[in-house]
C-alpha positions as CSV (number, residue, x, y, z in Angstrom):
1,X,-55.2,81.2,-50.6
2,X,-51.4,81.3,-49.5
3,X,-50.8,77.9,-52.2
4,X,-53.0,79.2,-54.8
5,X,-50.8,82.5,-54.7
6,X,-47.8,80.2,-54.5
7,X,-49.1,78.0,-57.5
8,X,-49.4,80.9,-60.2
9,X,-46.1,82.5,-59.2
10,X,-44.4,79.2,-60.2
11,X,-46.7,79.2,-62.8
12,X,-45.8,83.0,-63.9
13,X,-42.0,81.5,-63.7
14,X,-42.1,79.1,-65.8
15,X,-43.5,80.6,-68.5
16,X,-40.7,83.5,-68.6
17,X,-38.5,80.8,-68.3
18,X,-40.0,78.8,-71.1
19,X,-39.8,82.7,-73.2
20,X,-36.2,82.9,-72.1
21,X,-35.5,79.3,-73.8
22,X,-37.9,80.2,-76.8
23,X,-35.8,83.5,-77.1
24,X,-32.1,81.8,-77.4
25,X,-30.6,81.8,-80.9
26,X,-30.2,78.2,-82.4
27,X,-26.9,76.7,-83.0
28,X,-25.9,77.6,-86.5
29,X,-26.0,74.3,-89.1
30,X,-22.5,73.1,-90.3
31,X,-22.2,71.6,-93.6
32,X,-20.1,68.7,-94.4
33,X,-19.1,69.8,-98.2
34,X,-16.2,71.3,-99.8
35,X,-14.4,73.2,-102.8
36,X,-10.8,72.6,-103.1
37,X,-9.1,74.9,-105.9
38,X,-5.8,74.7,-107.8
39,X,-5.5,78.0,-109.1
40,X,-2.3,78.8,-111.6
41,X,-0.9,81.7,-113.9
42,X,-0.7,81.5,-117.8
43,X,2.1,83.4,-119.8
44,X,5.1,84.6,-118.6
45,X,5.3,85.4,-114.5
46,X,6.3,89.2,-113.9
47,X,9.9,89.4,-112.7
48,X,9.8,89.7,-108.5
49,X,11.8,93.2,-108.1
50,X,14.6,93.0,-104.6
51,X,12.8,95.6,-102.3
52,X,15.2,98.1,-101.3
53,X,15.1,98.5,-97.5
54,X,18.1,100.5,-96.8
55,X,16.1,103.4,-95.6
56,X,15.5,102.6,-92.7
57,X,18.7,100.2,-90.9
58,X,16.7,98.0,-88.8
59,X,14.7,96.9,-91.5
60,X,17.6,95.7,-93.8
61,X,19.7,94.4,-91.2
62,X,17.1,92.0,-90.0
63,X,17.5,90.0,-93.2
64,X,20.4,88.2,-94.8
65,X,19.2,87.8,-98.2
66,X,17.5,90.0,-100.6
67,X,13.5,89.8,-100.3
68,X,11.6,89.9,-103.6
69,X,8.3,91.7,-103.4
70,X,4.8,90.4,-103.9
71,X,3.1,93.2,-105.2
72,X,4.1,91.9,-108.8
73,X,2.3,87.6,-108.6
74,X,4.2,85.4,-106.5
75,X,4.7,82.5,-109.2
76,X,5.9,79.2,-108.8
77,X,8.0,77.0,-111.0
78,X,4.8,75.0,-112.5
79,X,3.2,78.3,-112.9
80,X,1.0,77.6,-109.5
81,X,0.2,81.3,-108.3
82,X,-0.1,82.2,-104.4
83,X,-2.0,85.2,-102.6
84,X,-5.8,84.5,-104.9
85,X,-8.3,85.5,-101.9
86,X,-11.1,83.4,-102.8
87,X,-15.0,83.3,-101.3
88,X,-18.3,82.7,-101.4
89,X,-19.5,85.7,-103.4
90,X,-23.3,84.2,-103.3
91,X,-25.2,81.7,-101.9
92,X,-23.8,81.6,-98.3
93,X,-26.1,82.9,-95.1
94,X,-24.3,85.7,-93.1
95,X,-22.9,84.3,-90.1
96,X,-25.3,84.2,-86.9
97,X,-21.9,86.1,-85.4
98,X,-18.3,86.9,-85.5
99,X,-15.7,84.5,-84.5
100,X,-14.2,86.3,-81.0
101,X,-10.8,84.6,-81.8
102,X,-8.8,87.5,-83.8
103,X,-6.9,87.2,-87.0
104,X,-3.2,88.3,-86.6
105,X,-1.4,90.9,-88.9
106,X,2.4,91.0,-88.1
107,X,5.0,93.7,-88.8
108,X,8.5,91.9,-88.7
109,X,11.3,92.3,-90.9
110,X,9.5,95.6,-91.9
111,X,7.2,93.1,-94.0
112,X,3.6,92.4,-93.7
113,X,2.5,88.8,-93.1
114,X,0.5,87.7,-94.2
115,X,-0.1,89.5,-97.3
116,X,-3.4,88.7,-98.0
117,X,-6.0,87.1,-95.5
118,X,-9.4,87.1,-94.8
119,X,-11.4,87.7,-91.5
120,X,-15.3,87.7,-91.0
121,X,-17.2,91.3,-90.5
122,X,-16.7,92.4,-87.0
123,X,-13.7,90.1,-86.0
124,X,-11.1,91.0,-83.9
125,X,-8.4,91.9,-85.9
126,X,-4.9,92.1,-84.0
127,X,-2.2,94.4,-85.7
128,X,1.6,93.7,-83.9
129,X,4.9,95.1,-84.3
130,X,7.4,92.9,-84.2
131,X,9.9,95.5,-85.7
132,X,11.9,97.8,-83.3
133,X,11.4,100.5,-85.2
134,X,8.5,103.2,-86.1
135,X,5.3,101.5,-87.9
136,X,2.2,103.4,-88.8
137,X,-0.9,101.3,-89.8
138,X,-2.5,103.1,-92.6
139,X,-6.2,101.3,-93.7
140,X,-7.5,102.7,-96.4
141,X,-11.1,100.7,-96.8
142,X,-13.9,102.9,-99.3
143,X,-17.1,100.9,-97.2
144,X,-15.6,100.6,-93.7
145,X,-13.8,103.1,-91.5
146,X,-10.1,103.9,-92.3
147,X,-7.5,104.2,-89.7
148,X,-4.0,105.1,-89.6
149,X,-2.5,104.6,-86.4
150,X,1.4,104.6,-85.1
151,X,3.2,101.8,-83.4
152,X,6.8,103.3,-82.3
153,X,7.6,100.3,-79.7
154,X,8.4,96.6,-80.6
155,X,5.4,94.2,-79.0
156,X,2.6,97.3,-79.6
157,X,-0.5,95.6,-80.6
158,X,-3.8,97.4,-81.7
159,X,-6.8,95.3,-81.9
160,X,-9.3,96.7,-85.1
161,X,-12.6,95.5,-86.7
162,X,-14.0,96.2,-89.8
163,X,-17.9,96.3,-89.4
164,X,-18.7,95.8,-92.9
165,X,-18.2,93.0,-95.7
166,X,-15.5,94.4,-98.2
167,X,-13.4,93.0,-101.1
168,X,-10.5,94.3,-100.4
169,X,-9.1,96.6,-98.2
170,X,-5.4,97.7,-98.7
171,X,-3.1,98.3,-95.7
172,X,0.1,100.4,-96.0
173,X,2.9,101.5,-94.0
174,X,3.6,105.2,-94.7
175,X,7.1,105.2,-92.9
176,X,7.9,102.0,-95.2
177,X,6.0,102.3,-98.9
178,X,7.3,99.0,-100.1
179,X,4.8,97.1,-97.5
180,X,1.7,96.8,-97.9
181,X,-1.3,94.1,-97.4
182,X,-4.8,93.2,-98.7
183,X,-7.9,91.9,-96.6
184,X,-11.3,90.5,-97.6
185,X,-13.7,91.3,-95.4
186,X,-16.8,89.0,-95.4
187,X,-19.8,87.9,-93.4
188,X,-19.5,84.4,-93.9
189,X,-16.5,81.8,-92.7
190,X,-16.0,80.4,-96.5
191,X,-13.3,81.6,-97.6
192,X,-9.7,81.1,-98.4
193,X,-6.1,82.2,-99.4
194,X,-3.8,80.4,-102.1
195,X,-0.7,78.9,-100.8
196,X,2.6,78.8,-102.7
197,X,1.4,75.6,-104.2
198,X,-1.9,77.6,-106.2
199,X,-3.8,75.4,-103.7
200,X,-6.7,76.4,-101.9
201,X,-9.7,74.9,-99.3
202,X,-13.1,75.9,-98.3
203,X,-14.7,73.5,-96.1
204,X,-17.9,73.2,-94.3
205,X,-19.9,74.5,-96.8
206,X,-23.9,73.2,-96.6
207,X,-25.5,71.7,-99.8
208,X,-25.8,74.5,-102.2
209,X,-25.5,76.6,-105.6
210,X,-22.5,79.4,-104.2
211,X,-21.1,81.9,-106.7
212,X,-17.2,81.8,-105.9
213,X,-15.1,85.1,-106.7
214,X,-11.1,84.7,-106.9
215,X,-9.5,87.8,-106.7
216,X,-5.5,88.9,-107.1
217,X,-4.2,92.1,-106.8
218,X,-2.6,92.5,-110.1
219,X,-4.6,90.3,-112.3
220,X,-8.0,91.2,-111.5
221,X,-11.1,88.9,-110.6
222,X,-12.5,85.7,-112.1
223,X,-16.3,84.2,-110.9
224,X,-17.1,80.6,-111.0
225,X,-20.4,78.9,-110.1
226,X,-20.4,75.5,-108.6
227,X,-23.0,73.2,-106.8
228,X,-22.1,70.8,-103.7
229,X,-23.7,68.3,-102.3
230,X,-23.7,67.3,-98.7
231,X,-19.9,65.5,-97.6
232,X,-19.4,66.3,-101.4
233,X,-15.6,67.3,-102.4
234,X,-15.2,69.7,-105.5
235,X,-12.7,70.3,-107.4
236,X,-12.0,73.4,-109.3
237,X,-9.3,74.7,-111.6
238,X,-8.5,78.6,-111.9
239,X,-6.0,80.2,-114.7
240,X,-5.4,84.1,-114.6
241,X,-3.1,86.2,-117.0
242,X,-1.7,89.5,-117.3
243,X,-4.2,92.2,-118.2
């Protein structure tokens, strides 16, 4: 009686064990295919205006040479034009979950950087002052939760998420109104920035149809729609002008 009792007890264990197994997410599927961009401006690039930091004395004596703002387009000599976040508008599966590593959004020189980035739906999203001097954070999102929080101290850092996909969300600093910053929040990882060569990557995409959005804060948004196929390469081209 005592082994028959001991047999379906190991019995009963292995099948919750077996449920435990059958329970456990699968590994998320990789692709092996990407869209490489090269996205420029057409006409004549706004002028980039000096920003005036002599409001505040620790700001301006942190740098030795005038800085030009990027609100304007940050154009380079060919034209090539940086700060275009670009992603997977449609067509991409929501990640299975966030990536735990954060993204970082530095305050130093009384400047932003980066300006524009992207980070996933509910990653970490680390905000440091690098600046000794006052810095509020002031999120303004319309589908998240806004926040405006104060970091008085150099080395502060506030760690934020934003729960929800969103294209964009603006950051400003109320103490200092000539910095401010854009994210695009999404649910995917397939997305990118443009560098100061107009060049972007997004790799790792799985065979597919994806709608891609490129968006620029002055210049609006443009959609493309491109097919990959698996260890496929695509390039794209991308031309915005002044509204």
């Amino acid at each position: 009686m005592k082994r028959l009792q001991f047999a379906a007890l190991i019995g009963m264990g292995l099948i919750l064990v077996g449920a435990g197994i059958a329970r456990q997410p699968e590994a998320q599927a990789e692709g092996s295919a990407t869209i490489k961009g090269s996205i420029h401006f057409s006409g004549t690039a706004p002028t980039r205006e000096p920003v005036k930091m002599n409001a505040d004395p620790v700001c301006q004596q942190q740098h030795s040479s005038p800085v030009l703002s990027e609100e304007a387009a940050v154009v380079g000599p060919e034209g090539e034009l940086k700060n275009v976040f670009v992603h997977v508008k449609s067509g991409a599966s929501p990640a299975a979950s966030a990536p735990t590593q954060p993204v970082t959004l530095d305050q130093n020189g009384c400047w932003y950087t980066p300006h524009v980035f992207g980070i996933q739906a509910n990653q970490p999203l680390e905000i440091v002052n690098s600046d000794a001097t006052l810095h509020n954070v002031n999120a303004k999102p319309t589908t998240n939760q806004p926040f405006n929080i104060a970091q008085p101290v150099k080395g502060m850092k506030t760690t934020k998420k934003f729960t929800k996909p969103e294209i964009m969300v603006k950051f400003k600093c109320n103490v200092h109104p000539w910095m401010s910053a854009y994210a695009g929040v999404v649910n995917h990882p397939y997305f990118a920035v443009s560098d100061e060569q107009g060049a972007f990557s997004i790799t790792g995409l799985p065979a597919g149809t994806y709608e891609l959005e490129a968006w620029h804060e002055k210049f609006g948004t443009q959609t493309q729609t491109l097919t990959v196929a698996e260890g496929e390469t695509k390039q794209t081209e991308w031309s915005f002008r002044a509204q």
